[in-house]
Structure formats: C-alpha cells, structure tokens
C-alpha positions as CSV (number, residue, x, y, z in Angstrom):
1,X,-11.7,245.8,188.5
2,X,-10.2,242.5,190.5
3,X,-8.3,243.5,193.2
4,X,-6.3,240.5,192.5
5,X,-2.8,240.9,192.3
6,X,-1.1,238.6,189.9
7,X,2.5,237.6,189.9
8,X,4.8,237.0,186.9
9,X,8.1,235.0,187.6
10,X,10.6,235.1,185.3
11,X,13.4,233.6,185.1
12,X,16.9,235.2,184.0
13,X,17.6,235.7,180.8
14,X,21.6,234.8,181.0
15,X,20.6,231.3,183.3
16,X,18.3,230.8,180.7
17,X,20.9,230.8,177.8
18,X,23.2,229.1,179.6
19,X,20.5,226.1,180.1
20,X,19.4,226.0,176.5
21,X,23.7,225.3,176.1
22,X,23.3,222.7,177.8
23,X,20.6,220.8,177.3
24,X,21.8,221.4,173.5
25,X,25.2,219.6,174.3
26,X,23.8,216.5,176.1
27,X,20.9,216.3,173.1
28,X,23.9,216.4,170.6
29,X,25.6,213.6,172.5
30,X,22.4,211.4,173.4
31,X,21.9,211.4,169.0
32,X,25.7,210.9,168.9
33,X,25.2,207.5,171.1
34,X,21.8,206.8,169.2
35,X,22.6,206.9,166.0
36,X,26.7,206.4,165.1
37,X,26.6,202.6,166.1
38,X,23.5,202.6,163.5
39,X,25.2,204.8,161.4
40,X,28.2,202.7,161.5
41,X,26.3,199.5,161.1
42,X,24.6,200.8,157.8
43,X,27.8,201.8,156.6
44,X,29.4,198.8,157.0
45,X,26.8,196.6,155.5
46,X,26.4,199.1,152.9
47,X,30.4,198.6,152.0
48,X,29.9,194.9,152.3
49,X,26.6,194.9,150.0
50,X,28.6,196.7,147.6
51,X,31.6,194.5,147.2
52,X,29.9,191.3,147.5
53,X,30.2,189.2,144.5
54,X,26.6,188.0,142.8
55,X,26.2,184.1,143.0
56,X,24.1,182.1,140.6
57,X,22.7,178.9,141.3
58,X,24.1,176.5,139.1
59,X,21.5,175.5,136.4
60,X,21.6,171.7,136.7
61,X,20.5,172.5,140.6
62,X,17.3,174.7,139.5
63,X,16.5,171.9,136.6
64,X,16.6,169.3,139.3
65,X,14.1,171.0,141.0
66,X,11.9,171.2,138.5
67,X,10.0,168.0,136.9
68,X,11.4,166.9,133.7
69,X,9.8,165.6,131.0
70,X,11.6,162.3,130.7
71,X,10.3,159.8,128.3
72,X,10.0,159.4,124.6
73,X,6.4,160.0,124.7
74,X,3.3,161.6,125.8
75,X,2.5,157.8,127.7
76,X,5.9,158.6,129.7
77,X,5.5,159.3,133.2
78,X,8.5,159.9,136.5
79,X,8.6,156.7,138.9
80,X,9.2,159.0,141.5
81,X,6.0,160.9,141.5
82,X,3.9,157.7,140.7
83,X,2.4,156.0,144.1
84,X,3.0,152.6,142.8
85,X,6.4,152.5,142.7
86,X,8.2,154.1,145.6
87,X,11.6,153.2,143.5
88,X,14.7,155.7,143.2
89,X,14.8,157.0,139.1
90,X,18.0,157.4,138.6
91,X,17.7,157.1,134.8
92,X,19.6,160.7,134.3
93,X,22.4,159.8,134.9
94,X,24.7,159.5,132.4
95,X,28.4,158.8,132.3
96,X,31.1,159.4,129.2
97,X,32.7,156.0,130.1
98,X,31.2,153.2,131.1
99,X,32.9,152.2,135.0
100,X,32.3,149.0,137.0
101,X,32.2,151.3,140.3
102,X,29.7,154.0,138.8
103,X,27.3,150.9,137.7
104,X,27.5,149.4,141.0
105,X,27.3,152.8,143.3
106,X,23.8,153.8,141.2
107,X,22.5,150.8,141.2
108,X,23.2,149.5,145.2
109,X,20.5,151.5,146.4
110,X,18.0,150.9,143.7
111,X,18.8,146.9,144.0
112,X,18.5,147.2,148.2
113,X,15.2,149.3,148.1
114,X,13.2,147.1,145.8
115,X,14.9,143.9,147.1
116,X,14.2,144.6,150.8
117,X,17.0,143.5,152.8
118,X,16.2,140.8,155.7
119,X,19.4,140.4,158.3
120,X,17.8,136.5,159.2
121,X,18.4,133.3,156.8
122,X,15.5,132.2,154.8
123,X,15.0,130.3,151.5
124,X,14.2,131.5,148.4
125,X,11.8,129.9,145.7
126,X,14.7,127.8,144.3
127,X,15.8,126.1,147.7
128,X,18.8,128.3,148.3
129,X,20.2,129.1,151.7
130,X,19.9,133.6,151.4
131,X,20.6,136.3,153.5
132,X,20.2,140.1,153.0
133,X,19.6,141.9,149.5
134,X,19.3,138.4,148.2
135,X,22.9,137.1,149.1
136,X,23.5,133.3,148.3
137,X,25.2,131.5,151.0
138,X,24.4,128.1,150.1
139,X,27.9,126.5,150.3
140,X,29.5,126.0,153.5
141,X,32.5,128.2,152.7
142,X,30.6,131.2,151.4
143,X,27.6,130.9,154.7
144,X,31.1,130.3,157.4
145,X,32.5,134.1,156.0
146,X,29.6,135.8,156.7
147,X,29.9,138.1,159.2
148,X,26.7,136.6,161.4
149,X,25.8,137.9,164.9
150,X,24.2,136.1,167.6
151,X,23.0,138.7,170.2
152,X,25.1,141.2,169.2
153,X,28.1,139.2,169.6
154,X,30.3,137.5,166.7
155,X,28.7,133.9,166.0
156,X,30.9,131.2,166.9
157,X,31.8,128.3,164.1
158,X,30.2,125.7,165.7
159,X,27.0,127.9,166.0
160,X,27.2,128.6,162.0
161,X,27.9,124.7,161.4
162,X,24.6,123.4,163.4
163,X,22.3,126.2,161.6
164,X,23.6,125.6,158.0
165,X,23.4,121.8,158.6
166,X,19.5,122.5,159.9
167,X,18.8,124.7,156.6
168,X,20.6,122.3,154.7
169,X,18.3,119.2,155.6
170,X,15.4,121.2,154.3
171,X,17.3,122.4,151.2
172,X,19.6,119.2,149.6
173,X,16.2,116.8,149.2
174,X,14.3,119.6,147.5
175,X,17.2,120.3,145.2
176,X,17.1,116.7,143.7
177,X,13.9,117.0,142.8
178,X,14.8,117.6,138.9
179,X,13.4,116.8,135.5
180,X,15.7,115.2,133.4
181,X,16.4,119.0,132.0
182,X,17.6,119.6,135.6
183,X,14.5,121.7,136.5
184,X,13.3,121.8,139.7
185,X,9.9,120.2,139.8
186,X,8.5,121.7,143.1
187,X,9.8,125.5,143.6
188,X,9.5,127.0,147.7
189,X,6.1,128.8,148.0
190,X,7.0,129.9,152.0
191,X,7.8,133.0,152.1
192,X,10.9,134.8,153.9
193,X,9.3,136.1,156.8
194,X,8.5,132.3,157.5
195,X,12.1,131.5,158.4
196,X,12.7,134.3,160.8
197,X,12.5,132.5,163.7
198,X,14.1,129.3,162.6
199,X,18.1,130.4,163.5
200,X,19.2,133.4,165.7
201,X,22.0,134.4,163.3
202,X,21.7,137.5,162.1
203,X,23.3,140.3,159.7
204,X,24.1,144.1,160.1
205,X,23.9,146.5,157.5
206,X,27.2,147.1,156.9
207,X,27.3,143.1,156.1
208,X,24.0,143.3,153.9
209,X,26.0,146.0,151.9
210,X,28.6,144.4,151.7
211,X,27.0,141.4,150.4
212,X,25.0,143.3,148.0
213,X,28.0,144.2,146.4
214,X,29.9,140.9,146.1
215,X,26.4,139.9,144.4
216,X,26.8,143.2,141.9
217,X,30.6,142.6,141.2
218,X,29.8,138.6,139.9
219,X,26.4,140.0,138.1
220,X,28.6,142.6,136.0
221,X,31.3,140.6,135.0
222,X,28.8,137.7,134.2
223,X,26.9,140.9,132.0
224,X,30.5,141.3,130.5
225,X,30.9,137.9,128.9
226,X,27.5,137.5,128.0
227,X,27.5,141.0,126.2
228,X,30.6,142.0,124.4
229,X,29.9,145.9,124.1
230,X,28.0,146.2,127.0
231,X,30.4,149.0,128.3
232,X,29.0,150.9,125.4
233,X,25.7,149.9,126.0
234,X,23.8,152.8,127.3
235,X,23.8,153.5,131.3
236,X,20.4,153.1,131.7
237,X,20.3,149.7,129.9
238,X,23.3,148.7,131.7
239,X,20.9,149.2,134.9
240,X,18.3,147.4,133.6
241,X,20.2,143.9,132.3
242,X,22.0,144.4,136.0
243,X,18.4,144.1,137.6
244,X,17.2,141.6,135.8
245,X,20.6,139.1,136.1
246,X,20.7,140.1,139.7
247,X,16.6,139.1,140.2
248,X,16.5,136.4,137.7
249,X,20.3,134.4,137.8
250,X,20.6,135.2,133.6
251,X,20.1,137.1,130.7
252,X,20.7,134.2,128.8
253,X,19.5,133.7,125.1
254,X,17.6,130.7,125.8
255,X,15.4,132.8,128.3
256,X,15.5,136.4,126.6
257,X,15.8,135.5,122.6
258,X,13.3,138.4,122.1
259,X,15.4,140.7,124.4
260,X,18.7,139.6,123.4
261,X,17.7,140.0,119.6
262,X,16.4,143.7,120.1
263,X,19.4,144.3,122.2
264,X,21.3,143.5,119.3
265,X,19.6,145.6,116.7
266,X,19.7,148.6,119.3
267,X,15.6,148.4,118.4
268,X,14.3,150.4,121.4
269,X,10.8,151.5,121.2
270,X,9.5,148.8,118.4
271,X,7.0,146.5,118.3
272,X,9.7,143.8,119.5
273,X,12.0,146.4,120.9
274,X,13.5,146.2,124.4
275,X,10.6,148.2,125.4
276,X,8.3,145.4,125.2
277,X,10.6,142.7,126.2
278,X,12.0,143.5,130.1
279,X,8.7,143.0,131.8
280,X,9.1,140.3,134.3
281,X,5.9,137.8,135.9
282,X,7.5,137.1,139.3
283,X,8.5,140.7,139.9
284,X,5.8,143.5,141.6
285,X,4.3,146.1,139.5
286,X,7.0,148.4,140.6
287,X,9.8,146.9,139.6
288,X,8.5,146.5,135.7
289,X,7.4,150.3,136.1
290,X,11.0,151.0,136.9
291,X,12.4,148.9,134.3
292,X,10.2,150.8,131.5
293,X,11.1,154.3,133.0
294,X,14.9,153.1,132.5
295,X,14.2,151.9,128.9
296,X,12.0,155.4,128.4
297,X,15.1,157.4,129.4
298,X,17.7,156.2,126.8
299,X,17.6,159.7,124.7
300,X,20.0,157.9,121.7
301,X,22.3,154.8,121.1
C-alpha cells in the first residue's frame, strides 16, 4: 500500500452557494445587455413589418420593362433593339387630344438625335446659310438674332455682319442658278464638317434647342394648313409628316400625291398605303426604319 498521503481541499459549502449567486446575477445581466437591444430591435421591426402597407409596382412600369410586340405583323420589329438605327421609338405614345406642345416635346429629341446638331455655320445641299439641328439663318435678320459665341464671349454685330457677308458670297450666285421652274440646277455636294473652320461663330445647346424649336413651331403650323384634321390625325402620323416637312421643306401634293392620297383614305398598310409611301432617298437607313416603325405603331384610325 502507497505510503502516499493525498490531500482533498474542499471548499465551503456556504462560500460556494453564495458564488454560484453571483455569478448567476452577473450571467442574468450580461444576457440582459446581450439580447434586449436585439430583442428590442426585432420587436420593433417586427411592429413596423406588420403595419407597413404592401406597394405594387404600377403595371405600365413592369410592361415597359418588358419588350412589346409593337407592329401589325410578324415582319414588325422595335427600332430600339435594332443596331441600325440607334433612334428613340417613341411610337407608344398616345395622347386623347392632339397639343402643339406634346408634338413638339416627343418629337425634339428624336428630330436632334437623327439630325445631329453642329454649333458652327455650314451649307446645306440647297445653298442655305444653317446652324444647329438644321436651323435656317439665311436672312440677315434671322442669322443677327442668333445667339453666336466667339470664344466664349457674345459675338459682336460687326463680327456677325463680315461672316454672313463671307457665307453669302458663296451662297447668292449658287442660288441663281435655276431652271425656268425655279430649280436649282447644281445642289452643294460639301458636306458640313467642310465649313467648320471657315467662321469662329459658334452655338450652345441651349441656342441649338432653341432653334430646333422655332423650326418645329413653323413645321406644325405649316402641317396645320396643309392638313385640315391633322389634330385628329393619329400621334404617330403626326410624328412622321413632322419629320418629313422638317427634313424635306413640304409635304406637298405635287411631291407626296401617293402619300397625300392614302393619307386621305386613312389606307395604312395597302399596297399604296402610307406604309409604302414615307420612305425617303436622301435620308440614312435609319431614319426610314423609324418612319416605318411609326407607321407600324398606329393600332386604329
């Protein structure tokens, strides 16, 4: 048998009580500290999970989200998702009455995207004196209003007189070069980027916009008197006669008889319909492709 002698220590049972209290207390506080603020937090966003109210997105947001079927046939396709064109659709839009400021506020952007705004003067392929979107400032009284900057700085009179008299040297000859119908026999084949350099008078875009819609405002009321019910005329039509009087100068009957006849028969889609008679030849591919989608997007008349 060991001779060794072994101790047992043992502590007393009251101190021991007494510690187990204790430690109790402070491990009932500790959780207390833990877990209320959580506690507290869940019941708070519990509360406010209960009473919130359920929102829906509206269903003209979702739909818009979604790619529509917009056409009258399986041919139809979305300008925005072809490569080609690069040309806000905006044939959707529909309106209960027709609104010389709706027309114009759809339309701006279109017309300034596919014309391509330049802020320098050049001339276009009829020997006119043009700024911006396509602004004519021909005459001496519209070219002195325009807002033109030379440096940043307000152009001075004398500095709009010289380069309107310089452009008009080049223009005024050209101009009398008519048939006896009053065509021009020799249209300008430079194009605009050629007459950058030629004046240091310049446009911002407030003055382009500005322009642009000047230019819109005449085109409409010119749309007006050539086209009694045009304010019943379907929106998208209405974009599409704006396009073409604001690219072309008319939408005359001596130039669109074919257009102007189905026009008047409300014949969209037939063999001589408006369809098949809005294509333009000195327009790019996109324009036309817009023009179609406009036409594709009338849904009744």
């Amino acid at each position: 048998m060991s001779n060794l002698i072994q101790y047992i220590v043992q502590d007393d049972p009251e101190e021991e009580l007494k510690k187990q209290n204790e430690n109790s207390t402070f491990r009932k506080q500790q959780e207390g500290y833990r877990y209320n603020p959580r506690n507290l937090i869940e019941k708070g966003w519990k509360s406010l999970s209960s009473n919130k109210v359920p929102t829906s997105e509206p269903s003209n947001i979702k739909a818009n989200l979604l790619p529509k079927p917009i056409g009258n046939d399986a041919a139809s396709y979305k300008i925005a998702q072809n490569n080609k064109g690069n040309v806000v659709n905006d044939a959707n839009i529909t309106f209960g009455k027709f609104s010389d400021k709706e027309l114009t506020e759809r339309m701006l952007p279109v017309i300034k995207k596919m014309e391509k705004p330049l802020d320098y003067i050049y001339i276009d392929t009829t020997w006119n004196k043009t700024t911006g979107a396509g602004a004519n400032v021909d005459d001496w009284n519209t070219f002195n209003k325009v807002n033109w900057k030379v440096d940043g700085r307000s152009a001075t009179e004398e500095e709009k007189r010289a380069t309107f008299d310089y452009f008009d040297k080049i223009t005024s000859k050209r101009k009398q070069n008519v048939d006896k119908k009053g065509k021009l026999l020799e249209k300008n084949n430079n194009k605009a980027d050629f007459y950058s350099n030629k004046s240091q008078l310049r446009i911002s875009s407030n003055e382009t916009d500005r322009l642009l819609r000047n230019h819109i405002t005449e085109d409409i009321k010119y749309l007006q008197k050539e086209f009694p019910d045009f304010a019943s005329y379907p929106p998208e039509l209405q974009n599409v006669l704006l396009d073409i009087k604001f690219n072309t100068g008319n939408v005359s009957q001596e130039n669109w008889p074919k257009l102007r006849k189905a026009i008047s028969e409300k014949d969209l889609f037939g063999k001589e319909g408006i369809l098949k008679n809005v294509h333009r030849k000195d327009v790019g591919a996109d324009r036309n492709l817009w023009t179609e989608q406009q036409i594709r997007n009338i849904k009744s008349w």
